[in-house]
C-alpha positions as a Markdown table, in Angstrom:
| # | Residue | x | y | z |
|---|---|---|---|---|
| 1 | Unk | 0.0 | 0.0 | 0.0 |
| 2 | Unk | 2.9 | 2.6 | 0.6 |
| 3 | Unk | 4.6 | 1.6 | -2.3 |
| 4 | Unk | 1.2 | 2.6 | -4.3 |
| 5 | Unk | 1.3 | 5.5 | -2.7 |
| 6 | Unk | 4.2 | 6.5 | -3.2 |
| 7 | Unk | 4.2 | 5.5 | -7.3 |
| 8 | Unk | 1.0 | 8.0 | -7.3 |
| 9 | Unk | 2.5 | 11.1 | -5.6 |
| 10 | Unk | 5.6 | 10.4 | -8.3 |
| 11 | Unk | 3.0 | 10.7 | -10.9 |
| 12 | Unk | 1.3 | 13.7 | -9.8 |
| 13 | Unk | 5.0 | 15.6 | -9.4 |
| 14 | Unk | 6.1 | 14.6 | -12.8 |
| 15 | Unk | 2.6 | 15.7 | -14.4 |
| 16 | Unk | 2.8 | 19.2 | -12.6 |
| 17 | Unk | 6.6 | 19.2 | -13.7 |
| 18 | Unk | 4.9 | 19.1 | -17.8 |
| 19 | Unk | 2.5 | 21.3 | -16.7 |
| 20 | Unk | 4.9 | 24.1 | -15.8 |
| 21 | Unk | 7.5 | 23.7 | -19.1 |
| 22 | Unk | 3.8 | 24.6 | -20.7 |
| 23 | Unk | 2.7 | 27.1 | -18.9 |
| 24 | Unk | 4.9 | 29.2 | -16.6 |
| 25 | Unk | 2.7 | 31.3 | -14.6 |
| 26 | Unk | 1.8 | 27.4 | -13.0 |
| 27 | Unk | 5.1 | 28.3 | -11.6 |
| 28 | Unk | 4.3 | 30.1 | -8.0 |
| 29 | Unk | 1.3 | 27.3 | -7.5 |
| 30 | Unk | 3.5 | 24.4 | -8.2 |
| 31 | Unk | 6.4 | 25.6 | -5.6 |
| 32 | Unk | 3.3 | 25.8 | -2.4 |
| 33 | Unk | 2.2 | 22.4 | -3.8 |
| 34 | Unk | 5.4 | 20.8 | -3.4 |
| 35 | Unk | 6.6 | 22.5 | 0.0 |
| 36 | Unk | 3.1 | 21.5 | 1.8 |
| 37 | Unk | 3.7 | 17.9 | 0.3 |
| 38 | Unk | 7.3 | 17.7 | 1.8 |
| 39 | Unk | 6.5 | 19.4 | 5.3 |
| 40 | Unk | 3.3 | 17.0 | 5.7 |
| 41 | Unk | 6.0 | 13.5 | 4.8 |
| 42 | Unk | 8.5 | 15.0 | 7.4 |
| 43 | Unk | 6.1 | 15.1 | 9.5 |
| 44 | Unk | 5.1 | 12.1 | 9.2 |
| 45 | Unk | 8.8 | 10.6 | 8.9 |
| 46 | Unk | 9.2 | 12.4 | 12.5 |
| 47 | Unk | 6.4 | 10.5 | 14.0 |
| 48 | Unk | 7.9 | 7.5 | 12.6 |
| 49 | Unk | 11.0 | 7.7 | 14.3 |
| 50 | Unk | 9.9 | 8.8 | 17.6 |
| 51 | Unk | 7.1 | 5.8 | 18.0 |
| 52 | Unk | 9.9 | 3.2 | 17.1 |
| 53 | Unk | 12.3 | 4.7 | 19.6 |
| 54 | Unk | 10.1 | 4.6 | 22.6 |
| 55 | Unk | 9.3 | 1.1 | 21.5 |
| 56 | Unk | 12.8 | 0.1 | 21.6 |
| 57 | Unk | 13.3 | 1.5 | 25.5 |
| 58 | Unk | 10.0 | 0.3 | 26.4 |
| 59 | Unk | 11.5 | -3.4 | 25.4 |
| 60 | Unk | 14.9 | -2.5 | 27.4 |
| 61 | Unk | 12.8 | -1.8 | 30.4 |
| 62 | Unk | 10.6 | -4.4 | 30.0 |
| 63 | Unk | 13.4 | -7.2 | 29.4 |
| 64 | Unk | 16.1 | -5.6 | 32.4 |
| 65 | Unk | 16.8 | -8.7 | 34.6 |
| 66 | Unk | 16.3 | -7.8 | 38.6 |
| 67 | Unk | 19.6 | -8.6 | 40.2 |
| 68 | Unk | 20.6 | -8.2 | 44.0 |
| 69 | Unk | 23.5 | -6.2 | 45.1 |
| 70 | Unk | 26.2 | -5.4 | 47.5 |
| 71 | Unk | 27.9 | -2.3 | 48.1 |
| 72 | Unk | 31.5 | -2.9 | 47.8 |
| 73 | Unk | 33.9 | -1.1 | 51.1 |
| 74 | Unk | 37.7 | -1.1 | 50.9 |
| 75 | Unk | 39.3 | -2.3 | 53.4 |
| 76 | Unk | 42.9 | -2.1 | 54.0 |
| 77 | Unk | 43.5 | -6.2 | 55.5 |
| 78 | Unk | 41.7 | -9.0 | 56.9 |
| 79 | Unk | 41.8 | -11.4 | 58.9 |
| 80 | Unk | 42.7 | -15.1 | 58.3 |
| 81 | Unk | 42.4 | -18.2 | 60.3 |
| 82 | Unk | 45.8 | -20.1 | 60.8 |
| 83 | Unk | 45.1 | -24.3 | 62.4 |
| 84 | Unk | 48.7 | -25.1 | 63.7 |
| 85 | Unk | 49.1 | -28.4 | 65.8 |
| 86 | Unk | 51.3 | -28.9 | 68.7 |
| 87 | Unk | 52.6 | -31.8 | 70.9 |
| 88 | Unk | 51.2 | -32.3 | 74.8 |
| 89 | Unk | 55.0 | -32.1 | 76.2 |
| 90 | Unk | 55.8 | -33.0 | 80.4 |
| 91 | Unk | 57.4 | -29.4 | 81.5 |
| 92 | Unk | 60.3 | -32.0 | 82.7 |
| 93 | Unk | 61.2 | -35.5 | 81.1 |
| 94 | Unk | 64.6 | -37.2 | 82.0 |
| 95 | Unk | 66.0 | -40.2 | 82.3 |
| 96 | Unk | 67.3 | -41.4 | 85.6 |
| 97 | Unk | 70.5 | -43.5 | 85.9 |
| 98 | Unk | 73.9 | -44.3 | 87.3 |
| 99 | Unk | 76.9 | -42.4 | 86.7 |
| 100 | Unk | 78.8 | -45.2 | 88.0 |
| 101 | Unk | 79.7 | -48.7 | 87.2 |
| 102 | Unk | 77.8 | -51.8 | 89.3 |
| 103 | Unk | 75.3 | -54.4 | 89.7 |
| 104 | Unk | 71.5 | -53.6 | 90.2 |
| 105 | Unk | 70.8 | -55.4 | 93.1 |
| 106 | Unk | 66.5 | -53.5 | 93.8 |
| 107 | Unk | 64.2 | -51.7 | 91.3 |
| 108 | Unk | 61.5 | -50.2 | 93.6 |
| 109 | Unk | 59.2 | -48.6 | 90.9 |
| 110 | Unk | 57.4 | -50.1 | 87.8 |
| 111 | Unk | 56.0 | -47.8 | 84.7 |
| 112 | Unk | 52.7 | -46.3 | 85.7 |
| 113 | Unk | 53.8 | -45.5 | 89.1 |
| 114 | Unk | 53.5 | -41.9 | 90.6 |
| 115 | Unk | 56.7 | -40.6 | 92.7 |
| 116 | Unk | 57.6 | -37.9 | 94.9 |
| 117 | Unk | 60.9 | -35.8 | 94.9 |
| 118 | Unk | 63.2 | -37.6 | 96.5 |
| 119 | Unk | 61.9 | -41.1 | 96.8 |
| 120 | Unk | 64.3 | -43.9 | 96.2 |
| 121 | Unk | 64.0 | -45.4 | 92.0 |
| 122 | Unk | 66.6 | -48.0 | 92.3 |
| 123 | Unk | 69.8 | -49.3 | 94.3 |
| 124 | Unk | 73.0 | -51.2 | 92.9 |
| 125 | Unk | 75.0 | -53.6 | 95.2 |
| 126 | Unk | 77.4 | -51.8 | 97.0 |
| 127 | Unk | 78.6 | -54.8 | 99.5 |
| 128 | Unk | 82.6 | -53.8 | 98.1 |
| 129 | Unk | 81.6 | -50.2 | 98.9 |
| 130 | Unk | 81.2 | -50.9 | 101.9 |
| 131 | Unk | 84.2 | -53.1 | 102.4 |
| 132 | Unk | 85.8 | -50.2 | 100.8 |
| 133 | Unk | 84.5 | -47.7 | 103.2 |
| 134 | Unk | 85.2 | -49.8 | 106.0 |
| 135 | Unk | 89.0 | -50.5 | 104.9 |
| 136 | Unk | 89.6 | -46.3 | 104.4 |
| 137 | Unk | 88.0 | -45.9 | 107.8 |
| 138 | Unk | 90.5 | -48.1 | 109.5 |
| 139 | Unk | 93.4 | -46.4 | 107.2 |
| 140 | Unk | 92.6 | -42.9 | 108.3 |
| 141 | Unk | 92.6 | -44.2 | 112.0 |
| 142 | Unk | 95.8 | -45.7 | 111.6 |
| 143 | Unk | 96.8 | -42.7 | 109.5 |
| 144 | Unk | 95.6 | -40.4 | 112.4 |
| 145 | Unk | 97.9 | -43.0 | 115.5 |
| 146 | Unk | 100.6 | -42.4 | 113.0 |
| 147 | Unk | 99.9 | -38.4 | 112.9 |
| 148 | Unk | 100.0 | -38.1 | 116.6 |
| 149 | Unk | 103.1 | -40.0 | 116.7 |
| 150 | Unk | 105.3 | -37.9 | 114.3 |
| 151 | Unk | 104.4 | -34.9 | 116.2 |
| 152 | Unk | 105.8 | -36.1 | 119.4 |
| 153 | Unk | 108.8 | -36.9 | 117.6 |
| 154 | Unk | 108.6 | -33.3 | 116.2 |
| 155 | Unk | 108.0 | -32.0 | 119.3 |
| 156 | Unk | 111.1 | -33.7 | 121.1 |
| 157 | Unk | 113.5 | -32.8 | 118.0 |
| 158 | Unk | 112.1 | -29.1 | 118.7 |
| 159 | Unk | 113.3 | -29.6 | 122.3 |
| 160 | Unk | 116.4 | -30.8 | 121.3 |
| 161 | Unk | 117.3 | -28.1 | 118.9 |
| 162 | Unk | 116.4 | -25.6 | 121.6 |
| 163 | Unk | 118.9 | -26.8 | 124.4 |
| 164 | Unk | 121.4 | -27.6 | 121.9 |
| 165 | Unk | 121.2 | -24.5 | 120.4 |
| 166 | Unk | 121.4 | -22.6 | 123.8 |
| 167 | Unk | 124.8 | -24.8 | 125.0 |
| 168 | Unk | 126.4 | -24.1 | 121.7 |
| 169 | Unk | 126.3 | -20.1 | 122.7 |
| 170 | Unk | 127.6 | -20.9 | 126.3 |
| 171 | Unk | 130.6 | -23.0 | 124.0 |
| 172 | Unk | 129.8 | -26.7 | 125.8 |
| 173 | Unk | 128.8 | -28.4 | 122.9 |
| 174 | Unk | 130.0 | -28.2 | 119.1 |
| 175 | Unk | 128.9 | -27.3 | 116.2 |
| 176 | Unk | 128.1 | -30.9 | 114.8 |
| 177 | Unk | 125.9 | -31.8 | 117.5 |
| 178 | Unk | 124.2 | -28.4 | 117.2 |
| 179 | Unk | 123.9 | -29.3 | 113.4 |
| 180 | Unk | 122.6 | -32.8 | 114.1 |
| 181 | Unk | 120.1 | -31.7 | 115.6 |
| 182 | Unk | 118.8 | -29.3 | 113.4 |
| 183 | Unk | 118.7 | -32.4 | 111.2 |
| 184 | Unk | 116.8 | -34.1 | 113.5 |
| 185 | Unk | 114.4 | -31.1 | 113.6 |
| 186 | Unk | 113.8 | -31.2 | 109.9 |
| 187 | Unk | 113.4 | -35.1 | 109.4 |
| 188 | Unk | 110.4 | -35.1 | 112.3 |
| 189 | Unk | 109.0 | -32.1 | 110.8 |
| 190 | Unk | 108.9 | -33.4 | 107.7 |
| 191 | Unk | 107.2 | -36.6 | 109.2 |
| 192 | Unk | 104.4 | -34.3 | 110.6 |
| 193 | Unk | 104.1 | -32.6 | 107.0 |
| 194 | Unk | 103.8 | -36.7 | 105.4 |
| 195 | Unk | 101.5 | -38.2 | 108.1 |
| 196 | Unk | 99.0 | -35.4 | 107.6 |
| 197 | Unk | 99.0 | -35.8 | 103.9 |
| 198 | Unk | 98.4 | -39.3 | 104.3 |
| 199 | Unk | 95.5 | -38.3 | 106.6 |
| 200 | Unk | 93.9 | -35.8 | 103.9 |
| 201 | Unk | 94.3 | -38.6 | 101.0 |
| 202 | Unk | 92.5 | -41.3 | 103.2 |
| 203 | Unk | 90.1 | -39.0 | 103.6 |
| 204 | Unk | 89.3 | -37.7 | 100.6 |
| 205 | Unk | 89.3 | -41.9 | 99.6 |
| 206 | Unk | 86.4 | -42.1 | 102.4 |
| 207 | Unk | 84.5 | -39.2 | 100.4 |
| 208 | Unk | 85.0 | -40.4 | 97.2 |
| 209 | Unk | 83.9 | -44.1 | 98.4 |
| 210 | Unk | 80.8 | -42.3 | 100.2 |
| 211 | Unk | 79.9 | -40.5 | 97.4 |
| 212 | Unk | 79.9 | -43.9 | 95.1 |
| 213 | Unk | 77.6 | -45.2 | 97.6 |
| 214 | Unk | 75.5 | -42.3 | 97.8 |
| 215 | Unk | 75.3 | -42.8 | 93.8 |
| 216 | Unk | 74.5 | -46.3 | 93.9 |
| 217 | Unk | 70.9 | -45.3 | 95.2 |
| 218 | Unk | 68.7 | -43.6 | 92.0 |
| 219 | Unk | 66.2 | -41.6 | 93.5 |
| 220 | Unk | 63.5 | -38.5 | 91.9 |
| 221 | Unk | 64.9 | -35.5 | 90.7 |
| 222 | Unk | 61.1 | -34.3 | 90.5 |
| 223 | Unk | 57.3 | -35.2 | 91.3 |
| 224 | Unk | 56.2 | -37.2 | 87.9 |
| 225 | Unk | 55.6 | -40.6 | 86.8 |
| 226 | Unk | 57.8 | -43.1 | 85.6 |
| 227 | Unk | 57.2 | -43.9 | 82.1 |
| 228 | Unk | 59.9 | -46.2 | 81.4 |
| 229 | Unk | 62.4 | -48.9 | 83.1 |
| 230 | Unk | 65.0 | -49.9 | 80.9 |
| 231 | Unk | 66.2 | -53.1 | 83.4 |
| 232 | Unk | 65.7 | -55.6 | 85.9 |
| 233 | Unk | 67.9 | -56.6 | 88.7 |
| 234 | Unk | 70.9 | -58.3 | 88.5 |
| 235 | Unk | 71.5 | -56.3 | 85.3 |
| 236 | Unk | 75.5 | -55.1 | 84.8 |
| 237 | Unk | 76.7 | -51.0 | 84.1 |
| 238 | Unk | 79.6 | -50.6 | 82.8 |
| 239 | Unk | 82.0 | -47.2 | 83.0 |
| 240 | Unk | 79.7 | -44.5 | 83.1 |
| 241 | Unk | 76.6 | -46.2 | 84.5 |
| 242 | Unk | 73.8 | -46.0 | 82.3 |
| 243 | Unk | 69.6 | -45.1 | 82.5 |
| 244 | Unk | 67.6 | -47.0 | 84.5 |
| 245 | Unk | 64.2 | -45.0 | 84.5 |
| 246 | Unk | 62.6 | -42.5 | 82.3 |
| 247 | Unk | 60.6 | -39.9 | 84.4 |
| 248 | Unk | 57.9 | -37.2 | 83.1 |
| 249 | Unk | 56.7 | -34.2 | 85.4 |
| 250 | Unk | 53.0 | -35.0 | 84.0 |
| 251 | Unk | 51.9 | -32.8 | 86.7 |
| 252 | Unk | 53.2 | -29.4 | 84.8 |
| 253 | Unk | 52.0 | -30.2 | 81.2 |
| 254 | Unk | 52.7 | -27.8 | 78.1 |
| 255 | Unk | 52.4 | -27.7 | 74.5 |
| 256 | Unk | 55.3 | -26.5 | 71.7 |
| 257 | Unk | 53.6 | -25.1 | 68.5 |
| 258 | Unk | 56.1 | -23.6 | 65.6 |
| 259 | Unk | 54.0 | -20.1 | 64.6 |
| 260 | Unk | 54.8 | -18.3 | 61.6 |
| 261 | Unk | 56.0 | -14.3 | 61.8 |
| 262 | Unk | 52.5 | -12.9 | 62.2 |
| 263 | Unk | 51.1 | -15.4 | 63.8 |
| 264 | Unk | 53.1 | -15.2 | 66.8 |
| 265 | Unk | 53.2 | -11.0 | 66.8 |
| 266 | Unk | 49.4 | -11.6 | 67.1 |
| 267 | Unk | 49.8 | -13.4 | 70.3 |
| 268 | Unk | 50.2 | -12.2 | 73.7 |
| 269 | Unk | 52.3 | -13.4 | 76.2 |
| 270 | Unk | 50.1 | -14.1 | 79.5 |
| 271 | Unk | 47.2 | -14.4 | 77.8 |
| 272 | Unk | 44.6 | -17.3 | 78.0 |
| 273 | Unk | 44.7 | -19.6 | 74.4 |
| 274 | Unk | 42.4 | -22.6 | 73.9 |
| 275 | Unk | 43.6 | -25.6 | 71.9 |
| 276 | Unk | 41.3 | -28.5 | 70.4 |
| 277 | Unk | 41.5 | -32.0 | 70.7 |
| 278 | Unk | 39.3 | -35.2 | 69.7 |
| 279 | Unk | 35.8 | -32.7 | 70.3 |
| 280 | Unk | 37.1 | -31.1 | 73.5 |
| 281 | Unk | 38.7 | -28.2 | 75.0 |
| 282 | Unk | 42.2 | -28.0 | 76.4 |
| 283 | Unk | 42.6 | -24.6 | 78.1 |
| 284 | Unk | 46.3 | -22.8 | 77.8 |
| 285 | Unk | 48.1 | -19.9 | 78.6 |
| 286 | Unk | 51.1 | -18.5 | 76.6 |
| 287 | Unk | 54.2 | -18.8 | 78.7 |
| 288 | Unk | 56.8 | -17.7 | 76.2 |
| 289 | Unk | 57.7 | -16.9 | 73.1 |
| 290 | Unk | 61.4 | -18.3 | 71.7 |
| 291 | Unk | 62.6 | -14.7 | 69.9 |
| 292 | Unk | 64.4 | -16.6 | 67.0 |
| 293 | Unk | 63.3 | -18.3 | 63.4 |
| 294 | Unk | 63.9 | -22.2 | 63.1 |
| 295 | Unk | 66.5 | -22.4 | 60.3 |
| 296 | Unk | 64.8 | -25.7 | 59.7 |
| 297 | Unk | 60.8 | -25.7 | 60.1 |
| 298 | Unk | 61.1 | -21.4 | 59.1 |
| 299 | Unk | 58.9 | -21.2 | 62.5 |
| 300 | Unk | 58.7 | -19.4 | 66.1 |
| 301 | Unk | 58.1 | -21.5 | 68.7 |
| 302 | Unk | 56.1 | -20.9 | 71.3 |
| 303 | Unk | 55.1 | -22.5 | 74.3 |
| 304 | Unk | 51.5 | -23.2 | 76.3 |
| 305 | Unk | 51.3 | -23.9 | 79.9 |
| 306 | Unk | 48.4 | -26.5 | 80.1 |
| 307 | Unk | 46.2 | -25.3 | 82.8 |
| 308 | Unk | 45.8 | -28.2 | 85.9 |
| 309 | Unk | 42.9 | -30.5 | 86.2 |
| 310 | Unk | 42.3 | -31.3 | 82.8 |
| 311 | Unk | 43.5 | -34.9 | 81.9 |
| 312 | Unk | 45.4 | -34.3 | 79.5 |
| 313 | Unk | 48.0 | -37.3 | 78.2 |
| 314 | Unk | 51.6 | -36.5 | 76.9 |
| 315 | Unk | 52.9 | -37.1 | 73.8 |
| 316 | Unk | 49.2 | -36.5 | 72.1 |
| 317 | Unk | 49.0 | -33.7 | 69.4 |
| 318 | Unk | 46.3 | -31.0 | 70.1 |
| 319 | Unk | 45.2 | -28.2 | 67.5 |
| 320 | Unk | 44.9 | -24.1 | 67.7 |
| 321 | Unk | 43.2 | -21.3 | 65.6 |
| 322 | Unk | 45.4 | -18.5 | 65.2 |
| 323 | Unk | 43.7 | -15.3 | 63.7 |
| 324 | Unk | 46.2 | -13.6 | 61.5 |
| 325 | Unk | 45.8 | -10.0 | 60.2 |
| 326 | Unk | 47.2 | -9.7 | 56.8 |
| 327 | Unk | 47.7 | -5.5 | 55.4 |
| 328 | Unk | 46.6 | -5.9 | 52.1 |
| 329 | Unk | 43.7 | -3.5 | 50.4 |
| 330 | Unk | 40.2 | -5.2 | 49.0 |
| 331 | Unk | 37.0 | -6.0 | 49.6 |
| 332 | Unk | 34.9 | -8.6 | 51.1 |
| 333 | Unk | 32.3 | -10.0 | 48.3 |
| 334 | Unk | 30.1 | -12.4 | 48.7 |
| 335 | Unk | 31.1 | -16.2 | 46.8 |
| 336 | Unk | 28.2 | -16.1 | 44.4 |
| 337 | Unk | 29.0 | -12.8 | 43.5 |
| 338 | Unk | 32.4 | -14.3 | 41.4 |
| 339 | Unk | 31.9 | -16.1 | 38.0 |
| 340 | Unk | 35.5 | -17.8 | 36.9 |
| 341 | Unk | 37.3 | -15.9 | 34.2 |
| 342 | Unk | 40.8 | -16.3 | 32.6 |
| 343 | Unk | 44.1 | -16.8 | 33.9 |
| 344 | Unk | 42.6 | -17.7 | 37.5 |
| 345 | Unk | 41.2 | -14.5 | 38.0 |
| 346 | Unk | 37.5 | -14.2 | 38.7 |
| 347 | Unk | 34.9 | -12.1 | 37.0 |
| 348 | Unk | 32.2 | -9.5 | 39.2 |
| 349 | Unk | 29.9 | -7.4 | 37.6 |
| 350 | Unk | 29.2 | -3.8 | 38.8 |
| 351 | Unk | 25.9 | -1.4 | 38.3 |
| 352 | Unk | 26.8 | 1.7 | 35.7 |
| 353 | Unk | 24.9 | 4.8 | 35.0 |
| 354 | Unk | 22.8 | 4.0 | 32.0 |
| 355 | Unk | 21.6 | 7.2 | 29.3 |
| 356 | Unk | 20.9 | 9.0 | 32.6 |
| 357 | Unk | 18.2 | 7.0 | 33.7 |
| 358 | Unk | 17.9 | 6.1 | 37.6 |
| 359 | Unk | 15.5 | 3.1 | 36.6 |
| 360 | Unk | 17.6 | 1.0 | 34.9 |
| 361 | Unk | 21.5 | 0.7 | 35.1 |
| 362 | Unk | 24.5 | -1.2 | 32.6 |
| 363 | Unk | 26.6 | -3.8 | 33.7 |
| 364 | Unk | 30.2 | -3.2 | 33.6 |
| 365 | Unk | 32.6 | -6.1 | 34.1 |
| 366 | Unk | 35.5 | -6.6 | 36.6 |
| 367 | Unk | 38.3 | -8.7 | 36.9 |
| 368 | Unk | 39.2 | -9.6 | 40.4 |
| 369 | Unk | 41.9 | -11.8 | 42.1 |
| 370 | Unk | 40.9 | -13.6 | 45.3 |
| 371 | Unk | 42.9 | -13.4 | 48.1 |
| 372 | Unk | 41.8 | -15.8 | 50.8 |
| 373 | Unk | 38.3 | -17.3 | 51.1 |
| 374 | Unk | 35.8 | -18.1 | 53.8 |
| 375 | Unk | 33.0 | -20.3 | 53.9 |
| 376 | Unk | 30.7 | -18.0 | 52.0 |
| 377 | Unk | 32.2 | -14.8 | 51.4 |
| 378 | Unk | 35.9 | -13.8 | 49.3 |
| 379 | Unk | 38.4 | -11.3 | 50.0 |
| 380 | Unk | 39.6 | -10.3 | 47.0 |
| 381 | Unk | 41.3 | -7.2 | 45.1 |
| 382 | Unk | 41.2 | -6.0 | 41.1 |
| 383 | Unk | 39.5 | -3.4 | 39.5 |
| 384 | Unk | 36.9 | -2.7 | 41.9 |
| 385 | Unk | 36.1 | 0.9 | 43.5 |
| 386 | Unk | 34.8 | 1.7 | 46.8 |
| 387 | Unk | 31.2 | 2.1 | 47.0 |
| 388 | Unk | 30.7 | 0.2 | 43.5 |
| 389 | Unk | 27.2 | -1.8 | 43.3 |
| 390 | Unk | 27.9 | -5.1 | 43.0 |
| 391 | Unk | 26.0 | -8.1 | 41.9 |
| 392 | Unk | 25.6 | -10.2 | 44.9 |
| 393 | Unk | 24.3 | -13.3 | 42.8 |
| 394 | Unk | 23.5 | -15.2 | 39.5 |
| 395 | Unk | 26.5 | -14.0 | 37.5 |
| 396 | Unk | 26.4 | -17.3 | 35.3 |
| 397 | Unk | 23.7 | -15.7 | 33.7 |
| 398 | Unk | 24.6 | -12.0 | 33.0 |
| 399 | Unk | 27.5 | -10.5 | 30.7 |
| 400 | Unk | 28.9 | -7.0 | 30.4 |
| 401 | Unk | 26.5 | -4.4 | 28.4 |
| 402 | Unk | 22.7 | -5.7 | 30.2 |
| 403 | Unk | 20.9 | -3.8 | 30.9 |
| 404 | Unk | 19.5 | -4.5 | 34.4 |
| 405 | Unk | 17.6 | -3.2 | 37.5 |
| 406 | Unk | 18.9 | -3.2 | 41.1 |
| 407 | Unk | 16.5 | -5.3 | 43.8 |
């Protein structure tokens, strides 16, 4: 139909158009004709255009997908959650032995069994101690007779010195006996000087045999447990002894963890710490921190004083959750609000100003790299702004340029 019309208003032109090579006074007529036919087709073209372009936004509007959304704050680090395991240690664990050679001749303890500082482990036979001891007893008292009688000598050579010494200046005696004397004086004081030394070396024998028999009972250096006993009686030591018992203060329990740099600046000396093990709680506080880095683990020790009353076993591993603050800049998004992208970065889309309107909005694509995750939320950083709009969810189905509106 608009094709027909068109072919007759082509007619009509091109008839006027002979019409006015024939007669030119047509000429004023024809020119109104033909401006009142163009104004009322631009008119009409005008309409046209205007009808199909509110058509097309009333489609945009119609089609915009509803989509949730976040408001996107910068932050400048967060906070992660660092599980590091640790052993249940005995404050003190040694084993007790002899530092001498000998026969165990009693064991009085068995593994399980509590002791008390001081109570007796273990004896060795010391029957040629004794002997020993007995033998440098009778020695010293001999040593001792012989003592007392090298000082009476000493004292009678003294004597004779003296009154020799005096009856050489009144000229009745020579000079030889006077000398002889003098002899005799140093030979008895000399005997003094040996019997005493003899004395002291018997006596430091009875010492050294005392202290041997001393060693030959193994008793608690500390209240614990014995965990361990490495013989039976009528079992040989050699030079040097050996261990008899292994002994654990299980009454002063701790636990060694190896912390990394800002884990253990997070921590606070003195302050209460709670460990996990098999379901239940094992109650701590931080005793110390070791001020240097383990060439080999790259790790700060620290150590736990387990508090008393808890039943707690050594030698079992038990778990803590150290928070962590990390100084990096991002933003917290929720997971859903990440689609995968390339290069193992991760896609979020963020509301745009769209022609001006405040109904709709465009969706604007940013590439984001997480940084640690959580059970349902991200911390990540990328192109994002603070105080963007961000779509919270359903991302799989959305792609840069929709045109959208915000729940």
């Amino acid at each position: 139909m608009t094709e027909k019309n068109t072919n007759k208003s082509s007619g009509i032109i091109s008839a006027y158009g002979d019409s006015l090579k024939k007669n030119p006074k047509l000429t004023i007529a024809a020119s109104i004709f033909l401006v009142v036919v163009g104004g009322l087709a631009a008119t009409r073209t005008g309409e046209i255009i205007g009808r199909a372009s509110a058509a097309v936004d009333s489609v945009d509007v119609a089609n915009a997908l509803t989509v949730s959304t976040v408001t996107a704050e910068q932050t400048q680090n967060y906070q992660t959650v660092q599980y590091v395991s640790g052993q249940v240690m005995a404050a003190r664990e040694s084993d007790h032995g002899f530092d001498r050679s000998g026969v165990l001749a009693e064991v009085l303890v068995d593994e399980g069994d509590r002791v008390k500082k001081g109570d007796i482990l273990a004896k060795l036979d010391i029957r040629k101690l004794n002997a020993q001891h007995n033998q440098f007893k009778a020695d010293l008292e001999s040593a001792k007779a012989f003592a007392v009688e090298a000082k009476t000598n000493q004292q009678r050579a003294k004597a004779a010195y003296d009154r020799y010494s005096a009856l050489k200046d009144s000229g009745h005696i020579s000079q030889h006996r006077l000398d002889q004397a003098e002899t005799d004086l140093a030979s008895a004081n000399a005997g003094v000087t040996s019997a005493m030394a003899n004395i002291q070396k018997i006596e430091a024998a009875l010492v050294a045999v005392n202290a041997d028999i001393d060693l030959a009972t193994l008793s608690a250096k500390f209240d614990g447990t014995v965990v361990k006993r490495y013989r039976d009686e009528g079992a040989s030591f050699g030079m040097g002894g050996g261990p008899m018992i292994r002994l654990i203060e299980d009454g002063k329990l701790e636990i060694r963890v190896g912390l990394t740099e800002n884990a253990a600046t997070s921590m606070e000396q003195g302050a209460k710490y709670t460990f996990a093990q098999n379901g239940r709680d094992i109650n701590t506080t931080l005793r110390s921190i070791v001020g240097q880095v383990d060439q080999n683990t790259r790790t700060i020790s620290a150590i736990f004083d387990i508090d008393p009353g808890q039943n707690v076993i050594p030698g079992t591993l038990a778990e803590i959750a150290v928070n962590v603050n990390v100084n990096e800049t991002g933003y917290w998004l929720p997971t859903e609000a990440l689609a995968e992208s390339r290069r193992g970065l991760w896609t979020a889309y963020t509301l745009s100003p769209f022609e001006g309107r405040s109904d709709v909005s465009e969706l604007k694509r940013q590439e984001l790299q997480v940084l640690y995750t959580e059970a349902d939320r991200v911390y990540v950083r990328g192109t994002l702004s603070d105080g963007d709009q961000v779509v919270s969810s359903g991302t799989h189905r959305l792609s840069s340029g929709f045109i959208v509106k915000a729940n």
